[in-house]
Every structure is written in structure tokens, then in C-alpha cells.
Wavefront OBJ file of the C-alpha trace (Angstrom):
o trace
v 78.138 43.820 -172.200
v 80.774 44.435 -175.115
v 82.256 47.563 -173.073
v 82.041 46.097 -169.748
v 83.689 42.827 -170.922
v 86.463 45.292 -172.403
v 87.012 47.154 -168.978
v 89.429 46.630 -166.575
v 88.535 48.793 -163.584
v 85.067 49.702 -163.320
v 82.792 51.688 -160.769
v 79.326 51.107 -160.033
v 76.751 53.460 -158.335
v 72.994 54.084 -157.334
v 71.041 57.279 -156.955
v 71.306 59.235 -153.973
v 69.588 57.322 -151.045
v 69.568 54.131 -152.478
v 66.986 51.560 -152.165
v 66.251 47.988 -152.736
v 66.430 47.857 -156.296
v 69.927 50.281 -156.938
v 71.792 48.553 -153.999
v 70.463 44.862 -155.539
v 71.257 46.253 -158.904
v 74.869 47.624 -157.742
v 76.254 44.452 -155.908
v 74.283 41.945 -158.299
v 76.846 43.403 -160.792
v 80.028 43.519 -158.807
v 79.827 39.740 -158.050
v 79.545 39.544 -162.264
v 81.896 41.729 -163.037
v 84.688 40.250 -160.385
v 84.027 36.627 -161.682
v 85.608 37.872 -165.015
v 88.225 39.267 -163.050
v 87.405 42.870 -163.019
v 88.670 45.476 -160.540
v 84.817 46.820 -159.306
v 84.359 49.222 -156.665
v 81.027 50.127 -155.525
v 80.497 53.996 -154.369
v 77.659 55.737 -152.530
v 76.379 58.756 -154.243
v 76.055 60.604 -150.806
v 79.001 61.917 -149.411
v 78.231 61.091 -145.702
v 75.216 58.790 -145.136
v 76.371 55.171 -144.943
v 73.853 52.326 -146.570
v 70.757 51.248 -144.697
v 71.663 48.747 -141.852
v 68.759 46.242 -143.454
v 71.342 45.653 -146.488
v 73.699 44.097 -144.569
v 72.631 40.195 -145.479
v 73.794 41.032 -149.155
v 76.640 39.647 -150.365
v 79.358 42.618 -150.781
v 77.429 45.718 -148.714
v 80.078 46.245 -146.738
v 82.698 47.230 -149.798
v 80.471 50.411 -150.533
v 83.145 53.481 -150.323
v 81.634 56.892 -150.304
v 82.185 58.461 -153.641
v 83.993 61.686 -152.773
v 86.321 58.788 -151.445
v 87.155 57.225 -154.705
v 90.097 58.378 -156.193
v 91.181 55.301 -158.674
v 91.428 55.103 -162.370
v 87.829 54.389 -164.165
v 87.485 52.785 -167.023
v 83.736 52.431 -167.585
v 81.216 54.050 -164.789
v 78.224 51.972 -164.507
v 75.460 53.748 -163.289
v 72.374 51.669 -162.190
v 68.602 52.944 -161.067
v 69.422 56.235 -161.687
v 68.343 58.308 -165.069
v 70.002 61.580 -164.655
v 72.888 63.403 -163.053
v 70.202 65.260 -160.467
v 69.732 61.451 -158.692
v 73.264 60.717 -158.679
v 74.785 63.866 -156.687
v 77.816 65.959 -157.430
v 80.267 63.663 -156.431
v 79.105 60.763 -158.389
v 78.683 62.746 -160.817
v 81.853 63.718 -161.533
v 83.054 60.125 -161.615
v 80.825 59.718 -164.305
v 82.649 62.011 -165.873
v 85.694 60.905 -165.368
v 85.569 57.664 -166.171
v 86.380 56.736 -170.027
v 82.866 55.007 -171.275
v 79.574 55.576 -169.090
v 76.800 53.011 -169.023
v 73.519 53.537 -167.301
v 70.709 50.579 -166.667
v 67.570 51.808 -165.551
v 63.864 51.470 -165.330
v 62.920 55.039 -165.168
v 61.617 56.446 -168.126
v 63.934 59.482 -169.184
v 63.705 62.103 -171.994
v 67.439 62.819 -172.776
v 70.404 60.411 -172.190
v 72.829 60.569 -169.565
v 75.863 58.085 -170.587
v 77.924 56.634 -173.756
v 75.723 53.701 -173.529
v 72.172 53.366 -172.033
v 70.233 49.586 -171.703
v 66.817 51.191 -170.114
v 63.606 49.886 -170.036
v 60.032 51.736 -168.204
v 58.249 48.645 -168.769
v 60.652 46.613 -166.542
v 59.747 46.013 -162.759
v 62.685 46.711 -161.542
v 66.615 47.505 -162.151
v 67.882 44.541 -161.281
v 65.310 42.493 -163.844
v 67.632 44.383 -166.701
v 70.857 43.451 -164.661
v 69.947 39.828 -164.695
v 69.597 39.993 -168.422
v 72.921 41.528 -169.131
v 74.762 39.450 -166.119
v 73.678 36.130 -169.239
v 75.430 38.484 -171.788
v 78.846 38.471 -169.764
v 78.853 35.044 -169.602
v 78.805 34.518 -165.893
v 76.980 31.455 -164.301
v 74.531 32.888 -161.773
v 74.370 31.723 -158.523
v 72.737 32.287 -155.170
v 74.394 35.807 -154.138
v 73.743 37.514 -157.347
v 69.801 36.028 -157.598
v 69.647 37.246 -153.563
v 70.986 40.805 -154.896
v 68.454 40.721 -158.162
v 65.308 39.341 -156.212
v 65.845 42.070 -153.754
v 65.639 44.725 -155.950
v 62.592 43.033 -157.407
v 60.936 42.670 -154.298
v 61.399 46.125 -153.299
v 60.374 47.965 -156.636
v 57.077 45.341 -156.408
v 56.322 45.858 -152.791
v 56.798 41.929 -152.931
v 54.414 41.288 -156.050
v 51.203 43.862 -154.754
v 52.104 46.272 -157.255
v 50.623 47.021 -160.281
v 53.728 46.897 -162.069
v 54.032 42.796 -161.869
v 53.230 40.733 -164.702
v 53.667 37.445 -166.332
v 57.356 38.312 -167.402
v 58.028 39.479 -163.717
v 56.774 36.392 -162.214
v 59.290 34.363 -164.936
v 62.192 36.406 -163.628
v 61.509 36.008 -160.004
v 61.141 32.294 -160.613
v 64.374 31.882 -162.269
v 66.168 34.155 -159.444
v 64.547 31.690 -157.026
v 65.749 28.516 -158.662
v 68.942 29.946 -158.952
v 68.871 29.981 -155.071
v 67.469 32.978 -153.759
v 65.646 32.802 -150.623
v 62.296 35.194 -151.024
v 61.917 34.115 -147.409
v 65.425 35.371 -146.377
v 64.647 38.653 -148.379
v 61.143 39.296 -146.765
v 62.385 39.143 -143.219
v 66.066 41.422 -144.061
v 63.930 44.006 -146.035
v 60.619 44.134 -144.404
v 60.712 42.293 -141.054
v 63.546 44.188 -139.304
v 61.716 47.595 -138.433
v 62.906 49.605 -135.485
v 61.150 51.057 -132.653
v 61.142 54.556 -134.063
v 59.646 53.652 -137.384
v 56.656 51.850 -135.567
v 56.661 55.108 -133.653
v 56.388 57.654 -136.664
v 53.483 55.476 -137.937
v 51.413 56.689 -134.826
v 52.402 59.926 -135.610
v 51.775 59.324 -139.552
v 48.097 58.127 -138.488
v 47.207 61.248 -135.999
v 48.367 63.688 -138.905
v 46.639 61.857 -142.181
v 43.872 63.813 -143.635
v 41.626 62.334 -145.904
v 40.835 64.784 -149.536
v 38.526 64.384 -152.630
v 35.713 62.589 -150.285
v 38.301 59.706 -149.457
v 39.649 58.986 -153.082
v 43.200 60.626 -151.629
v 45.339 60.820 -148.133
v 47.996 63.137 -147.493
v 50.345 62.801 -143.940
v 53.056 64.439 -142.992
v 56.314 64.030 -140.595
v 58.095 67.265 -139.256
v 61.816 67.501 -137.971
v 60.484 67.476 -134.069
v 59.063 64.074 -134.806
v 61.646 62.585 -135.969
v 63.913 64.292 -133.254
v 61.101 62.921 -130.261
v 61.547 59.574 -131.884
v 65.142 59.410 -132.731
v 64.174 58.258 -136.585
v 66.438 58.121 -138.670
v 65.381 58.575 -142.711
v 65.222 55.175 -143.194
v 62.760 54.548 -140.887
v 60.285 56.920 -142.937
v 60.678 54.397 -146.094
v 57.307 52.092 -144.643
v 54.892 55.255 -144.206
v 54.003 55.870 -147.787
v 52.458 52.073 -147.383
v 51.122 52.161 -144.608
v 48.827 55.247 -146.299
v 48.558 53.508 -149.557
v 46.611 50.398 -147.972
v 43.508 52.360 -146.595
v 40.336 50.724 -148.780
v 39.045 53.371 -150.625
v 41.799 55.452 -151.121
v 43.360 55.873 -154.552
v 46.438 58.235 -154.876
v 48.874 58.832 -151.218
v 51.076 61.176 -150.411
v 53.507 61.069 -147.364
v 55.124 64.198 -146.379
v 58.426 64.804 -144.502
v 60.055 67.884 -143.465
v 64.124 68.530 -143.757
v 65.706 71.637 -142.601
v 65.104 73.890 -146.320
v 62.597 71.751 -148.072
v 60.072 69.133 -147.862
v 60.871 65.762 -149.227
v 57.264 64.003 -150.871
v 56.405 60.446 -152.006
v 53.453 59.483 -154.176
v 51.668 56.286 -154.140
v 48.995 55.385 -156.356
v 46.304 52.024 -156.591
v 45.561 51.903 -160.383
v 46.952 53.435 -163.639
v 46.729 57.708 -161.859
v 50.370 58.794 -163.224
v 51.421 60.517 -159.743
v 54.973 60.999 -161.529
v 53.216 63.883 -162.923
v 52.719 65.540 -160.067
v 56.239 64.517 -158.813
v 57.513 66.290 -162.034
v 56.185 69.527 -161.299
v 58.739 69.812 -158.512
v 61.508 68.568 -160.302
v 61.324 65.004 -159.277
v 60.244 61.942 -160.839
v 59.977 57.825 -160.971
v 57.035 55.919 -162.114
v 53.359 55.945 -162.811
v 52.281 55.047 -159.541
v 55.204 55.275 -157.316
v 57.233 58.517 -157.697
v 59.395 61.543 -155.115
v 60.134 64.942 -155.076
v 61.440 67.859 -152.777
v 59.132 71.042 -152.533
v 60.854 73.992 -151.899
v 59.012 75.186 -149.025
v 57.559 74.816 -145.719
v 55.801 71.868 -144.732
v 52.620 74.044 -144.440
v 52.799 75.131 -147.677
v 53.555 72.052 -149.403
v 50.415 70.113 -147.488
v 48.522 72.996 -149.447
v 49.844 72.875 -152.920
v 49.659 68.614 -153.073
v 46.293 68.285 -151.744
v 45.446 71.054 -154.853
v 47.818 68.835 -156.971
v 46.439 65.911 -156.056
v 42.679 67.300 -156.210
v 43.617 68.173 -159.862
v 45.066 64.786 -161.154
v 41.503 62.893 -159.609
v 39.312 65.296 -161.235
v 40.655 64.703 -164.508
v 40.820 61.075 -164.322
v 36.821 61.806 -163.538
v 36.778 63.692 -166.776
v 38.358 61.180 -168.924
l 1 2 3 4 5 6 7 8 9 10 11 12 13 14 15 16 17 18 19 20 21 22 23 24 25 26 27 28 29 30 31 32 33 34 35 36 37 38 39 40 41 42 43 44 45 46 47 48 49 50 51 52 53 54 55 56 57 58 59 60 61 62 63 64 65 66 67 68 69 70 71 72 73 74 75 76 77 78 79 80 81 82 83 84 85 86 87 88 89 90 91 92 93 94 95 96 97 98 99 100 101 102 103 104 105 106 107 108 109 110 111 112 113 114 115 116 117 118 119 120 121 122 123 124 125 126 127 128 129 130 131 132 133 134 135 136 137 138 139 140 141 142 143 144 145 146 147 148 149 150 151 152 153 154 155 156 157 158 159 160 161 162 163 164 165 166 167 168 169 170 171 172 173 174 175 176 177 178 179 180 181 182 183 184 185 186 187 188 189 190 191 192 193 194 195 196 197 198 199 200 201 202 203 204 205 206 207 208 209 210 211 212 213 214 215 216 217 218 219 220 221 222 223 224 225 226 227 228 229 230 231 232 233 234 235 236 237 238 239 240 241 242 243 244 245 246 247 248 249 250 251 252 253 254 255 256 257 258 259 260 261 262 263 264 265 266 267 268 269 270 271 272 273 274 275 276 277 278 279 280 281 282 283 284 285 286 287 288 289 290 291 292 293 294 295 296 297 298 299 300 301 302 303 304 305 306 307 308 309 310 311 312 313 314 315 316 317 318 319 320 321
């Protein structure tokens, strides 16, 4: 708070594809930061994707620049969500860089530090729990855009409070982001009532390809690039599928496939305390216990193969244990 409150221009940024929780977590903290009078800018770590349309109702979405576009001074670079220089891209990257002091807030649990100064926390629910707590150390009153931006997040990284992840202090900090006056209401229908024709349409598809492993403890789907051509999908509109395989009684770990043009982009899902970030690590990727992502270098084929093996490893040791 001491650095940020020192800082005169400062730039704020998500990982790569953000979500919920990094987009809550980014715009929470330019409302903050330009209340004390800052100069904030708030970049997208990919150099040509623009932010998902479902954003839009937050206060401030539509002053994201992309960050190959950002060619101001930086003071401090405040990196949120993200816990390495892999998830933030080359371009953000070498704003980080650039920029005089680095911060980084984050939930993700991360072995070596990325910036000057690092307020991260595994046990948090989500980004934006950790942003509300240091928004109270600047000083600034809170009010009902920056508790919309911070109950976002929270509801995204909690799959609105069905995740394993919630507990009493979560509950607290959802409470006082809804008596500060955001709308959980407002934020259900934005985030998860707004789905388009093409994601209902890959679900179909999701459903005709699952195959249930390990005598329906696992399920593993998959999504090629014809699919999502036939459809007209775009990548947001495979963010829902990982649930939608998740939910199936009886099944304990998921794992939601989709193929790009050189790799294979995987999400893991997982009911109870299985650490699928394990598996996720194996391929250079990464997140939590039970929600984690990685890319597999290889074909779709190929990586169907290797997870249901990975995946048929992880339950047979938790059978061990």
C-alpha cells in the first residue's frame, strides 16, 4: 500500500486470458487507485484478443488497452492473479520490467517470486478477497463499483460458493462486498446467465465425446478446432464445459480438452481435496488444488491418452493413501 500510495502513474494487468477474478481484481484497483488521484491504466496481457463481452457491466472494462499498446511512463506495475512471467505474456512482461517497483497480488501458490513486492495468499478464495484488503490500507471508502468488481472475482474463483475453497472467512468477505452494494444478483446473470448459442452448442458436442475412466471416479471430453469452426465458438464460450463435466454424481476429478492449432489447451476439475494442479504441473501449467490448466504439446489424440493415464495415476494413489 506504502509503494502504491507513493506512485504516480501506475499499470495494472491480469494473466493471459483473463477471467473473473484478474479482470475483478484489475478494475477493483483502478477505481482505488484513481480516487487518490493516480494516473492507472489497465492493459491486456494478450496482444490481440479483446476482454470477454460478459465484462462489460463492470465499471471501467472498456479502458483496457492492449499491452503492446502501452507506451507511458510506469512507476509501479501491479500485477494481479498472475504468479509468474509464463501467465502474463511477453508483452506484459516487459512492462513489468520496465516499470520502477513491481507488485504482484495473487492467490496462486508460487515457489519463487516474481516482483519487488509480493502480498500472496493460497489460502485465499480469490484475488480480489486480497485486493479488498489492501483497497482499506489506501484509505479509500469502498463503494458499490469496486464491491461489484471484488464480488465478481469471488464469484467466479467459487463457482458462486459450490466450491470447496469457501469458508467462513469467504462468506465474511462476500457479505461485506454485498453491504457495500454489490448486487450478487446483477453478477449471476452478467457472468453466468448470458451464454451464447454456440456455447450451448459445444456442450452437445462436450456430452457425445465424454468418456467415463477409473469405473466412473473420472471424465475426460474433448473439443477439436472443426467444432468450434461448425459452431462459430469463440474461446470464451468453452469456459462453462469443465462444469458442466464436473457435476456428473459420481465423478471425482474432470478434465475438458480443447484443441488449438500446435497444442492442446486442458482444464482440471476436482470434487474433494485430489490436487489436479499436480497433474497440471507436469505440463508446465498450474493453479489450485482442485481447479487448475495447462497446454500439452501434442495432438489431441495423444493428450486424451496421456491424461486419462495421468488421471488414472492421481486416483489410484489417493486409493493407496
Amino acid at each position: 500500500a506504502a509503494c502504491l500510495l507513493k506512485s504516480t502513474n501506475v499499470c495494472i494487468c491480469g494473466h493471459t486470458s483473463p477471467d473473473g477474478d484478474a479482470v475483478g481484481s484489475a478494475l477493483a484497483m483502478r477505481l482505488a487507485l484513481i480516487a487518490l488521484g493516480k494516473d492507472v491504466t489497465v492493459v491486456l496481457a494478450d496482444d490481440k484478443a479483446e476482454l470477454d463481452a460478459k465484462f462489460d457491466f463492470l465499471p471501467g472494462s472498456d479502458e483496457y488497452i492492449h499491452a503492446n499498446a502501452y507506451k507511458g511512463a510506469i512507476d509501479t506495475f501491479l500485477c494481479v492473479d498472475a504468479p509468474n512471467a509464463e501467465r502474463l505474456g511477453y508483452s506484459a512482461t516487459k512492462l513489468h520490467a520496465k516499470a520502477s517497483k513491481s507488485i504482484t497480488v495473487d492467490h496462486h501458490a508460487c515457489a519463487r517470486r516474481m516482483s519487488d513486492l509480493s502480498y500472496t495468499d493460497p489460502d485465499a478464495a480469490s484475488t480480489t478477497i486480497l485486493i479488498w484488503k489492501l483497497i482499506k490500507h489506501l484509505g479509500v471508502n469502498v463503494g458499490k463499483d469496486i464491491a461489484t468488481c471484488t464480488l465478481s472475482g469471488l464469484m467466479t474463483d467459487t463457482g458462486s460458493f459450490q466450491y470447496q475453497n469457501v469458508d467462513g472467512h469467504t462468506v465474511e468477505m462476500a457479505s461485506e462486498m454485498v453491504s457495500a452494494g454489490a448486487c450478487p444478483n446483477e453478477i449471476s446473470v452478467n457472468l453466468f446467465q448470458r451464454r451464447s448459442i454456440a456455447s450451448i452448442q459445444l456442450e452437445s458436442i462436450a456430452i457425445k465425446n465424454m468418456h467415463l475412466i477409473c469405473d466412473g471416479r473420472a471424465v475426460i471430453s474433448w473439443i477439436d478446432m472443426d467444432d468450434m469452426k461448425r459452431t462459430g465458438a469463440v474461446k470464451a464460450d468453452t469456459d462453462t464445459l469443465i462444469n458442466l463435466l464436473r457435476s456428473i454424481d459420481g465423478v471425482e476429478v474432470a478434465c475438458m480438452l480443447k484443441e488449438q492449432k500446435d497444442a492442446t489447451r486442458g482444464s482440471l476439475r476436482s470434487k474433494d481435496d485430489k490436487d489436479v494442479s499436480a497433474i497440471a504441473a507436469k505440463f508446465g501449467g498450474g493453479g489450485h488444488r482442485a481447479a487448475a490448466g495447462f497446454t500439452f504439446s501434442g495432438s489431441l489424440s495423444k493428450a486424451i491418452e496421456v491424461l486419462s493415464e495421468e488421471i488414472g495415476g492421481l486416483l489410484e494413489e489417493d486409493a493407496i493413501r
